[in-house]
C-alpha positions in Angstrom: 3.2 30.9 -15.7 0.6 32.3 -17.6 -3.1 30.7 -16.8 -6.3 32.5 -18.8 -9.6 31.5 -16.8 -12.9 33.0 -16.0 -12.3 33.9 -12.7 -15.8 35.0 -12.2 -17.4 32.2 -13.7 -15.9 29.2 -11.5 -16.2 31.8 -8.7 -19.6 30.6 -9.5 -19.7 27.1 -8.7 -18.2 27.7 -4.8 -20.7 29.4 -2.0 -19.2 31.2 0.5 -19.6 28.9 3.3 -17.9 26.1 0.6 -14.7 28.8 0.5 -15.1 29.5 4.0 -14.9 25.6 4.2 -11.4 25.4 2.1 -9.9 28.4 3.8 -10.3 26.7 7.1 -9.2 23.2 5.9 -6.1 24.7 4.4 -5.4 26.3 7.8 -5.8 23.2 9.2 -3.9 21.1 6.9 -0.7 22.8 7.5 -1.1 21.4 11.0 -1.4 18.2 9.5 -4.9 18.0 9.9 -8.5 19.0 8.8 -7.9 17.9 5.4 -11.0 17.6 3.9 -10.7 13.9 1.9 -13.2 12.7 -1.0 -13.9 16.0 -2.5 -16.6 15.8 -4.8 -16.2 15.7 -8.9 -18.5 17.0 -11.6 -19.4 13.9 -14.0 -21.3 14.4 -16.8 -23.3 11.1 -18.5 -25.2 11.3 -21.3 -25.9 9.0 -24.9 -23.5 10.4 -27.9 -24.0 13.7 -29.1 -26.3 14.2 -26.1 -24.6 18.0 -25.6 -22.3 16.9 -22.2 -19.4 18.9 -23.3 -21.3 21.8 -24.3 -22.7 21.5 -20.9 -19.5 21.5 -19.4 -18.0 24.4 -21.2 -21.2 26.3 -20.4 -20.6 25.9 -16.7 -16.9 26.3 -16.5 -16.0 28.6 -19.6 -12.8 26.3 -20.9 -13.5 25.2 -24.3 -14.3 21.3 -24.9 -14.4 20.1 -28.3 -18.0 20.5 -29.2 -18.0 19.8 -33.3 -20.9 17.8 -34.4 -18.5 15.7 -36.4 -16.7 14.4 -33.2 -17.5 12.8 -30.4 -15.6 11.9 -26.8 -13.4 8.9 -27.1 -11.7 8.9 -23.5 -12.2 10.5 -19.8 -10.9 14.1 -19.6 -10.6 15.5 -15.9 -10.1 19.3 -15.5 -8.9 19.5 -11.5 -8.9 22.4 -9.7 -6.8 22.9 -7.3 -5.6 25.5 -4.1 -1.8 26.1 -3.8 0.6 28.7 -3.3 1.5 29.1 -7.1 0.7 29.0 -9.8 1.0 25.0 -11.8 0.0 23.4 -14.7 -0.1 19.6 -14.6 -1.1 17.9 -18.2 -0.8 13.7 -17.9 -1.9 10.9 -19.6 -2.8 8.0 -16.9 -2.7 4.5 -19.1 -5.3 2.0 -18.0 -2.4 0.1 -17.7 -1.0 0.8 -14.0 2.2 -0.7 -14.8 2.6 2.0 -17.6 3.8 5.2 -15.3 2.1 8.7 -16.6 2.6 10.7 -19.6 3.2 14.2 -18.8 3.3 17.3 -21.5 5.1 20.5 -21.0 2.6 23.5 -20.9 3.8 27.0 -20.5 0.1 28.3 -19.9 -3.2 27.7 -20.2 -5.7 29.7 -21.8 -9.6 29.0 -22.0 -9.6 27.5 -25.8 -6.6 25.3 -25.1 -8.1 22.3 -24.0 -8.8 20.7 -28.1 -4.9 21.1 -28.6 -4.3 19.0 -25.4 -7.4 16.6 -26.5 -5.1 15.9 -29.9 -1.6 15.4 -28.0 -3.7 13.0 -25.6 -5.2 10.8 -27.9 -1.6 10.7 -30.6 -0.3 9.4 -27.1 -3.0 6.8 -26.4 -2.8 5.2 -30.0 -5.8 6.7 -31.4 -3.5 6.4 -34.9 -3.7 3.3 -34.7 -6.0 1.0 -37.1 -9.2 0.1 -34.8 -9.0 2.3 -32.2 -12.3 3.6 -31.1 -12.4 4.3 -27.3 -9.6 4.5 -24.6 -9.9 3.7 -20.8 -6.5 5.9 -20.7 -7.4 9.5 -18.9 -6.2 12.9 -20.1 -6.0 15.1 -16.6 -5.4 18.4 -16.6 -4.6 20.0 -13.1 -4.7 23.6 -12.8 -3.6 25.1 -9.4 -3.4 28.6 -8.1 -3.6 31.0 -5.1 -6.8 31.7 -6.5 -8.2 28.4 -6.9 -10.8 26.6 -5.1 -10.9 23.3 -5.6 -13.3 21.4 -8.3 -13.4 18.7 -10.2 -14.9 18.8 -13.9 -15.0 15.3 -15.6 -15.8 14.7 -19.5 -16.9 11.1 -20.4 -18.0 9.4 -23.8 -21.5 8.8 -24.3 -23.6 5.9 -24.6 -24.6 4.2 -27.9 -26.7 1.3 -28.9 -25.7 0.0 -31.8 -22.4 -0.2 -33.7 -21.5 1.2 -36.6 -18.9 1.2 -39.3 -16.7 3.4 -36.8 -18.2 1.9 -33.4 -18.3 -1.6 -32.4 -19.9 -3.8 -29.7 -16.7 -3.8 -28.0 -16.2 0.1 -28.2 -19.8 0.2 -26.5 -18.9 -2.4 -23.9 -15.2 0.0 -23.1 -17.6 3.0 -22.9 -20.3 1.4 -21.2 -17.5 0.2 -18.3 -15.5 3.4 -18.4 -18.7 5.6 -17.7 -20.5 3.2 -15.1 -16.8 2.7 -13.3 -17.1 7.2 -12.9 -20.8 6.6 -11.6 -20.4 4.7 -8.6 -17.7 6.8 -7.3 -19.4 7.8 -4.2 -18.1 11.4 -4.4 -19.3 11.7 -7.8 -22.1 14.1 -8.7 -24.0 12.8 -11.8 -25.4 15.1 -14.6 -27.4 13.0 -16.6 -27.8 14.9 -20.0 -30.5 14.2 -22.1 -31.7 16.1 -25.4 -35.8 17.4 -25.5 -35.6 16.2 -29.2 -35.5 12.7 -28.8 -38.4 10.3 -27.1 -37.8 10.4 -23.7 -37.6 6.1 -23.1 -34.7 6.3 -25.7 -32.3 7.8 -22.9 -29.7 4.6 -22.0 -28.6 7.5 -19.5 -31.7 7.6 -17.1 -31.9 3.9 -16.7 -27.6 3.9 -16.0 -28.0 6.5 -13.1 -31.2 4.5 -11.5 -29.1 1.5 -11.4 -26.3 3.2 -9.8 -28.1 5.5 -7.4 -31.5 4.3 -6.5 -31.9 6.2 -3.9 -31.4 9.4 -6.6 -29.4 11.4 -4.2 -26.5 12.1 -6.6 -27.8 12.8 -9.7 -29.0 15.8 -11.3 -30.9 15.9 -14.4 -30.0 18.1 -17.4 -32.4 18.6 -20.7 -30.9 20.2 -23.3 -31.9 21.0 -26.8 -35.2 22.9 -25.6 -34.8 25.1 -28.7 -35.6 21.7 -31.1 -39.0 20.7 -30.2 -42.0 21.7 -31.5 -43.7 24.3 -29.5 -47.3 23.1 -28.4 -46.5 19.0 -29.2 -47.0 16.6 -26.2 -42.9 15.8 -27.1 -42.5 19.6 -25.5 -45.1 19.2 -22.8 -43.8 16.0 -21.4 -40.1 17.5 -21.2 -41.7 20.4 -19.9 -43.2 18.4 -16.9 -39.8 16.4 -16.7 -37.9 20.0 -16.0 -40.3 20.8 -13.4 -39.5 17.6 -11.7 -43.3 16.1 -11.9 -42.6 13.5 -14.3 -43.2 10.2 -11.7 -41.0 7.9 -13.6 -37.9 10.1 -13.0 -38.8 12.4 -10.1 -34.9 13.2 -8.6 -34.0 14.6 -5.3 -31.7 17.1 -7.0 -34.0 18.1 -9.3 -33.9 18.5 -13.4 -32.6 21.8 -15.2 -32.9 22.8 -18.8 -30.2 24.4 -20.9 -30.2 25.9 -24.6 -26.4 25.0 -25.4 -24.4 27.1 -27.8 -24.8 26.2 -31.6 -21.6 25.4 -33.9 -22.0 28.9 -35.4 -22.5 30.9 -32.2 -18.8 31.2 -31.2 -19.0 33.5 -27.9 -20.2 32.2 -24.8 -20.8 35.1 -23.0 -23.6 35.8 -25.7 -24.0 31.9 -25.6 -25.3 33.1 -21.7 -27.7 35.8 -23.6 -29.3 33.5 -26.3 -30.2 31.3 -24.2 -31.1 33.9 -21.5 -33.6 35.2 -24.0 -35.0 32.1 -25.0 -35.9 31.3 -21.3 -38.2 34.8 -21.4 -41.0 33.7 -23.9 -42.9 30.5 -24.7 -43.8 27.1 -22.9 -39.9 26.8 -21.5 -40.3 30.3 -19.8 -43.0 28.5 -17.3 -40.6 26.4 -15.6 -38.9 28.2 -12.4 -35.9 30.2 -12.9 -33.8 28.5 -10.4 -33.7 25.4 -13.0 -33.1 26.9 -16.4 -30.6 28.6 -17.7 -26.7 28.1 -16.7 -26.2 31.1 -14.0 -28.9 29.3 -12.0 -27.0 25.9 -12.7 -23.9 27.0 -11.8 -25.6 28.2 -8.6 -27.4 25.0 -7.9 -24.2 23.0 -8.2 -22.4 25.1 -5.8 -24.9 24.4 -3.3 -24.6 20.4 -4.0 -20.5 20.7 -3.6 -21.2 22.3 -0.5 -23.7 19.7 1.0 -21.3 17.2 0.0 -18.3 19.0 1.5 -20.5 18.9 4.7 -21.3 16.0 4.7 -18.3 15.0 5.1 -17.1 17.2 8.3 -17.9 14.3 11.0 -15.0 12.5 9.0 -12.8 15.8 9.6 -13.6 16.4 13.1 -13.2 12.9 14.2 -9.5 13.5 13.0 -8.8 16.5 14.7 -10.5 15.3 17.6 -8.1 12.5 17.0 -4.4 14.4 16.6 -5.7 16.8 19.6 -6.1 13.8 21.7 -3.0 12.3 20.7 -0.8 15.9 20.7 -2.4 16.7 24.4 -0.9 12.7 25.2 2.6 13.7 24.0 2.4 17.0 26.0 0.9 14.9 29.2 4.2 12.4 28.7 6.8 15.3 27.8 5.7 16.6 31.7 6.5 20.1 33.2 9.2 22.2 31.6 12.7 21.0 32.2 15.0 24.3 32.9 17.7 22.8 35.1 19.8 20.0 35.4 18.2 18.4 38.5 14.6 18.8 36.6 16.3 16.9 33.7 17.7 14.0 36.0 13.9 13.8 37.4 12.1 13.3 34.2 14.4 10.7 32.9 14.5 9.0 36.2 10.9 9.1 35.4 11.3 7.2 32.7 13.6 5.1 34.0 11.0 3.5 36.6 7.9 3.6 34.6 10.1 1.5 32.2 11.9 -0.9 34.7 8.0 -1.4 35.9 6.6 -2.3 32.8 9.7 -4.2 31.4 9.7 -6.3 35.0 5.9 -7.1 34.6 7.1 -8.3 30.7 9.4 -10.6 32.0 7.8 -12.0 35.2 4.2 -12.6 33.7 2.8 -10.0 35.2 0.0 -8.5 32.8 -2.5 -6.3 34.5 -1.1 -3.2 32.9 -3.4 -1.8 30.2 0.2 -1.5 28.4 0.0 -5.4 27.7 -3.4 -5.3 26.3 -6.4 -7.6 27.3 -6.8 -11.1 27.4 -6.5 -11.8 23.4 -3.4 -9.8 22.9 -0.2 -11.3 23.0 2.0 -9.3 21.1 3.6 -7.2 24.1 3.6 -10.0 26.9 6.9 -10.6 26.2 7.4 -13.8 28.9 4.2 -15.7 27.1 6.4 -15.2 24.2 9.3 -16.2 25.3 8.0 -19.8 26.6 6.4 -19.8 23.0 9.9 -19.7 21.5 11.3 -22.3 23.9 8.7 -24.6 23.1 8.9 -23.7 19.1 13.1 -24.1 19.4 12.5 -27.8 21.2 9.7 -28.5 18.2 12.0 -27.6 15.6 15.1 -29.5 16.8 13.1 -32.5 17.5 11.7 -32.7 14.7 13.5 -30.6 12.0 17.1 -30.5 13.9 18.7 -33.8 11.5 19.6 -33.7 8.0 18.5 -37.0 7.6 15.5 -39.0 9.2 17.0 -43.0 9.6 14.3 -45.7 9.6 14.1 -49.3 9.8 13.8 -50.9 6.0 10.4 -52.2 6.4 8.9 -49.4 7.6 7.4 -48.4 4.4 4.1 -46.4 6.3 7.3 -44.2 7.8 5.1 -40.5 9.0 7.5 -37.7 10.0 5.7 -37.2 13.1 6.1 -33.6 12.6 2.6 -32.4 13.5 2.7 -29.0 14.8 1.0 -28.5 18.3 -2.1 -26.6 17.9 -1.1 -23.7 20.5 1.9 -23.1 18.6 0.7 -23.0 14.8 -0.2 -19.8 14.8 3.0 -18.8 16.5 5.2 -20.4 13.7 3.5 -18.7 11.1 4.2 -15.4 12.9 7.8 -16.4 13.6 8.9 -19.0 11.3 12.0 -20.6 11.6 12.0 -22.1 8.0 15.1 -24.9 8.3 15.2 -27.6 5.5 13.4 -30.5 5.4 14.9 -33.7 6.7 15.6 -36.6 3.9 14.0 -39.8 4.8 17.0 -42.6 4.3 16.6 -46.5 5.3 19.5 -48.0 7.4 20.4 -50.8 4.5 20.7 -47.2 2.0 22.7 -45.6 4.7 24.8 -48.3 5.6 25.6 -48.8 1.2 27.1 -45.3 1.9 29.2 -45.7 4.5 30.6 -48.6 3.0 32.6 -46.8 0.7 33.5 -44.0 3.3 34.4 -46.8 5.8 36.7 -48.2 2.8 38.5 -44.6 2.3 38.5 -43.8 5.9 40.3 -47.5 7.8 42.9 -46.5 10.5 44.2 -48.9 13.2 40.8 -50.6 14.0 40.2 -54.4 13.9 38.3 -55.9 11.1 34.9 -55.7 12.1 34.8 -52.9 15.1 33.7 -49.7 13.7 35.8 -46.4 13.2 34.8 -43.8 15.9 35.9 -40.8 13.5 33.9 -42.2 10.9 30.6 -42.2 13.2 31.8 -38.6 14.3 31.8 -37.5 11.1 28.5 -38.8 10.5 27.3 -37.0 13.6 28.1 -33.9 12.5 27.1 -34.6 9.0 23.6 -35.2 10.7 23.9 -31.9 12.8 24.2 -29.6 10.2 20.9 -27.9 10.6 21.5 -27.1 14.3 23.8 -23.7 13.6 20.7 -22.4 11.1 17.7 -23.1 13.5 20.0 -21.8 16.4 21.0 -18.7 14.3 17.1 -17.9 13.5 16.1 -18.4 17.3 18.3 -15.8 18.5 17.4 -13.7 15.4 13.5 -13.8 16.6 13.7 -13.7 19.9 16.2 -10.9 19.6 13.6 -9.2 17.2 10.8 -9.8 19.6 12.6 -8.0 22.7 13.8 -5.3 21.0 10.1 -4.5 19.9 9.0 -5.1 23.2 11.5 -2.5 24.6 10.6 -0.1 21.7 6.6 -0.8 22.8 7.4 0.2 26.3 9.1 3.8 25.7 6.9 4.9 23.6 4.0 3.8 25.9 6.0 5.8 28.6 7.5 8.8 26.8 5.3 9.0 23.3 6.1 7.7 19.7 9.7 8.3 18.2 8.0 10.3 15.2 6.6 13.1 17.5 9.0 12.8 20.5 12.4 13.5 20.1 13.0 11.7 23.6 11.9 8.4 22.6 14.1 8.4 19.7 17.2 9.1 21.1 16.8 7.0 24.0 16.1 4.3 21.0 18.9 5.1 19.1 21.4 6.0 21.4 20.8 3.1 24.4 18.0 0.7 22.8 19.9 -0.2 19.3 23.5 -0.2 20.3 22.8 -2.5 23.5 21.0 -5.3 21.4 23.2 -4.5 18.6 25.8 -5.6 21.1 23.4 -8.6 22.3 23.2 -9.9 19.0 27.3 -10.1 18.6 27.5 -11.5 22.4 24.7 -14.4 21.4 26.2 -15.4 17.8 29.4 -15.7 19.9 27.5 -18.0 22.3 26.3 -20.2 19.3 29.8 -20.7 18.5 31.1 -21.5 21.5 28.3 -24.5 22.1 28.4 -25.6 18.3 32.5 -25.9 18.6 33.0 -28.9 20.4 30.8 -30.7 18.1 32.4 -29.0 15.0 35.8 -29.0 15.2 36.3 -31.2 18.1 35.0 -33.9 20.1 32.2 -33.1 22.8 32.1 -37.1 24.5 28.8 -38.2 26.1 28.9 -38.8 29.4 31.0 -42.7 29.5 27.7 -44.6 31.6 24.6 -42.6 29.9 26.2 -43.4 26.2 27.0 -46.7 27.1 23.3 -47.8 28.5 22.1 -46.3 25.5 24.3 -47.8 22.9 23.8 -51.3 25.0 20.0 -50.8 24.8 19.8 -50.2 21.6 21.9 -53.5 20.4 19.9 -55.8 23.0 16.2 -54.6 21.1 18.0 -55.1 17.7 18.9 -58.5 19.2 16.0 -59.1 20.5 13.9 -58.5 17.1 16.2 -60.5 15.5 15.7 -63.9 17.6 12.1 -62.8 17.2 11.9 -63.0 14.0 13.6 -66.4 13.5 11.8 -68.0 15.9 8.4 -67.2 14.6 10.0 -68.4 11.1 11.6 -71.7 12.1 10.1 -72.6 15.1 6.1 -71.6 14.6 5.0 -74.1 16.9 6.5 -71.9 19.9 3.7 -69.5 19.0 0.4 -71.2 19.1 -1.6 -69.0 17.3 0.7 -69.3 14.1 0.2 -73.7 14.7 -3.3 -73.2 14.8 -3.3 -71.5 11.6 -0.8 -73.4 9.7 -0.9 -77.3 10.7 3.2 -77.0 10.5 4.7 -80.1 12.8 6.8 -79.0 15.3 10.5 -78.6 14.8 12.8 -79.7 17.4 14.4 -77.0 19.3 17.6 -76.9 22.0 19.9 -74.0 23.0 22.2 -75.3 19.9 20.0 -75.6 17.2 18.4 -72.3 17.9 22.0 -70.5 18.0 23.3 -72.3 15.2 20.0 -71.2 13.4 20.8 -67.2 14.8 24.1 -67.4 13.4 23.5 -68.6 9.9 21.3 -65.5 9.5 23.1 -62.9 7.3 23.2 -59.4 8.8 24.9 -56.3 8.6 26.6 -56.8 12.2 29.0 -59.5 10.0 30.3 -55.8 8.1 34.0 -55.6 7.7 33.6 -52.5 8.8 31.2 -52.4 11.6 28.9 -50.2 9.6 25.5 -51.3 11.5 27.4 -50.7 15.1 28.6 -46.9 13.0 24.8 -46.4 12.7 24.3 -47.1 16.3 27.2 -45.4 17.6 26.1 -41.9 15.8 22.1 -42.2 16.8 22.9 -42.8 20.1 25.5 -39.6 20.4 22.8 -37.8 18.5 20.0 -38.2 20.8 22.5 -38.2 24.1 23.4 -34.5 23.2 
């Protein structure tokens, strides 16, 4: 692939110790670290037709569209990058993310390229299209090489105040957020271009760069257009001062430099370099030091700016290697002394074998003084704590969750679930949640209208009036339903948990599976098979507990059922004889004579059990329906 650079020129814009830099982070990469992150980018900012791409070509050589007549309508990035071939990388990135890349195929590059690539770019952004101004889509071109150092050139539009027939208010609002978005990019070094031929307070750029760095520490200041004023005016002077870095207003840490671009008709840059070289020798510009005017000196002073930034960003670097040493010299500490023989093999995986049975017997007795379980806060590896956490969740979501329907009285219209999760075990759930369905809230009277028709479909050799125990089976398991889900996801999570918790222990004791080939077949020769195998052994175990209640009959114990069931009638039969005392014979109560004056109704043993009698109630079902009800509440909560 054939690539046509100036060599020499971006040479240039890299200092020795910046190459020595990159030599040694490439050394270090290919041990997977060193790698030198947030490289720094060349941004230049200016107002429209300030000279930025000129400025730009003069400091890398590669042609940018410079016609008067034009002007930048998107981001262009030329990336330069170090690799072990030679690559050319053309892409359109949409400011839609959604929207993958647009890449063109490029045989070469050569220096005056770039404008052909500008054209495909902006045919591929829409530019055709009626009322298109600017893009926030970015042309980046990536050139690597053997040769390359890496660098970063970027080419923004510039800033304008006013529209005009062929720029609006919202173009300058896309250009103003496109440009500002490149500035605070911390790795970004700003050139601020302004032109010596307009009033200095007219710059949008110099107020822009404040904004973004106040402290001045990124941004260098670039005059060009020296060649325009008039020598001897106060216009020159006051530039003049600006270039020298005296000029209060805008004094920069980085300093200000002064270039004489080339003009449309001066078509090499090499005597671009000599024009302007010979302008620099004679008149008022020739006073300021050589180190800030002309483009050699430039390039030199950016090369020491990408080097202080590269530097600054070594603690970063070492800490990493620092880092990896201190975890590699961990793996070698675990992988012990060299294992030649059989009988030093059998050693270091009895080893293993203890420090593991150690740790996992601490995990399951409670036993947390190990800095392998973390301090007080952490709970993730004390695998008994968890454990209990999961008994207690199970018995919280069968108790409350466990029914596919919730049965209440028919007056009790201020009916709450009662679901509240324990405050110790929110957190938990949310970790580990069991999600089963929500129980449907159903009143006795609407459950005992179904059965009715059930009963009706369902009569065997019962008397009128006693209640079908198949049918109340039915209805049991009808109501169990949820139990084989939440039973399912228990064993699913605490299956999940151990597992992890076995995982967490040999790569404590031996080192991580991704680095230690140890660890990873002991994990997936021993550790996955066995609770692969665990997993089939406890879904077997569900089914065995669930079957009885299934596809058979699992009958309560004959006393407990029977106290239960007998209980539950004498309350009902107690509320009811309640309740029709308190409304026929309110003179029993004295606090309801007091309040209502009523005379007193005669009462005897008859009149009150004729009264009992007359009241209509579900008991008097055909089909028992009420004692169905009963029957299946009291199995329910039984087993």
């Amino acid at each position: 692939m054939d690539v046509s650079l100036d060599a020499n020129i971006l040479d240039q814009l890299n200092t020795t110790e910046t190459k020595a830099l990159h030599d040694i982070s490439d050394s270090l990469s290919a041990c997977g670290v060193g790698r030198i992150v947030n490289l720094p980018q060349i941004i230049v900012v200016g107002d429209q037709s300030a000279g930025k791409s000129s400025v730009l070509e003069a400091i890398s050589h590669v042609r940018f569209p410079v016609q008067g007549n034009l002007c930048t309508r998107f981001a262009t990035e030329l990336i330069f990058r170090r690799a072990n071939e030679t690559r050319i990388d053309v892409s359109v990135r949409f400011e839609d993310r959604s929207k993958p890349a647009k890449r063109f195929q490029r045989a070469g590059f050569r220096e005056d390229d770039l404008g052909d690539i500008i054209t495909e770019a902006k045919e591929c952004m829409g530019f055709g299209k009626a009322g298109m101004e600017f893009s926030k889509d970015v042309l980046r071109l990536e050139i690597e090489g053997p040769k390359m150092y890496p660098l970063s050139l970027v080419d923004l539009p510039g800033f304008f105040q006013v529209a005009t027939e062929n720029q609006s208010i919202s173009g300058k609002e896309t250009v103003d957020q496109l440009v500002e978005s490149y500035m605070r990019q911390k790795n970004s070094i700003i050139l601020v271009v302004i032109t010596a031929n307009n009033n200095l307070a007219n710059h949008l750029a110099l107020q822009k760069a404040k904004n973004i760095d106040p402290e001045r520490r990124r941004t260098i200041g670039v005059i060009t257009k020296p060649d325009l004023t008039r020598p001897g005016y106060d216009a020159e002077k006051e530039y003049i001062k600006l270039a020298k870095n005296q000029e209060a207003a805008h004094k920069l840490q980085l300093g200000w430099h002064v270039l004489r671009n080339r003009a449309e008709d001066e078509d090499s840059l090499e005597g671009r370099d000599q024009v302007e070289d010979a302008f620099f020798q004679k008149g008022a510009w020739a006073t300021i030091p050589s180190e800030n005017r002309g483009i050699v000196s430039l390039r030199k002073k950016l090369s020491h700016v990408l080097y202080s930034h590269i530097r600054n960003s070594l603690p970063g670097v070492i800490t990493d290697i620092e880092t990896t040493l201190r975890e590699r010299q961990e793996e070698l500490d675990r992988l012990g002394k060299s294992r030649s023989t059989q009988e030093d093999l059998r050693s270091f995986l009895l080893g293993i074998a203890s420090d593991f049975q150690r740790l996992a017997r601490d995990g399951i007795y409670g036993r947390y003084n190990d800095e392998f379980f973390g301090g007080l806060q952490d709970d993730h590896r004390k695998l008994r704590a968890q454990l209990r956490n999961f008994s207690r969740a199970f018995d919280h979501i069968l108790q409350t969750k466990g029914s596919t329907h919730v049965t209440v009285s028919d007056d009790d219209s201020d009916y709450s679930d009662g679901d509240d999760i324990p405050g110790y075990l929110e957190e938990f759930l949310e970790r580990y949640p069991y999600n089963p369905p929500e129980p449907k809230k159903i009143t006795r009277r609407e459950l005992a209208e179904q059965l009715e028709k059930q009963a009706a479909a369902n009569q065997g050799l019962e008397f009128p009036g006693t209640p079908n125990k198949d049918l109340a089976m039915q209805l049991f398991k009808q109501q169990a339903a949820p139990w084989r889900g939440i039973a399912e996801s228990h064993v699913k999570l605490v299956t999940t948990v151990a597992k992890a918790f076995v995982d967490q222990v040999f790569e404590y004791v031996v080192g991580s599976p991704r680095t230690n080939r140890t660890t990873e077949a002991i994990l997936s020769t021993c550790v996955d098979p066995f609770f692969d195998e665990k997993e089939k052994v406890l879904q077997e175990k569900i089914n065995e507990l669930l079957r009885p209640y299934i596809q058979g009959y699992a009958l309560p114990l004959d006393l407990l059922f029977y106290d239960m069931l007998s209980k539950t009638s004498d309350e009902k039969l107690e509320r009811r004889i309640s309740a029709i005392l308190q409304q026929k014979y309110p003179h029993l109560y004295e606090s309801n004579v007091a309040k209502t004056g009523e005379t007193s109704k005669k009462a005897d043993s008859k009149t009150i059990a004729q009264d009992i009698n007359e009241e209509d109630d579900l008991e008097d079902s055909e089909f028992g329906i009420n004692k169905v009800i009963d029957m299946m509440l009291t199995y329910y909560t039984v087993r």
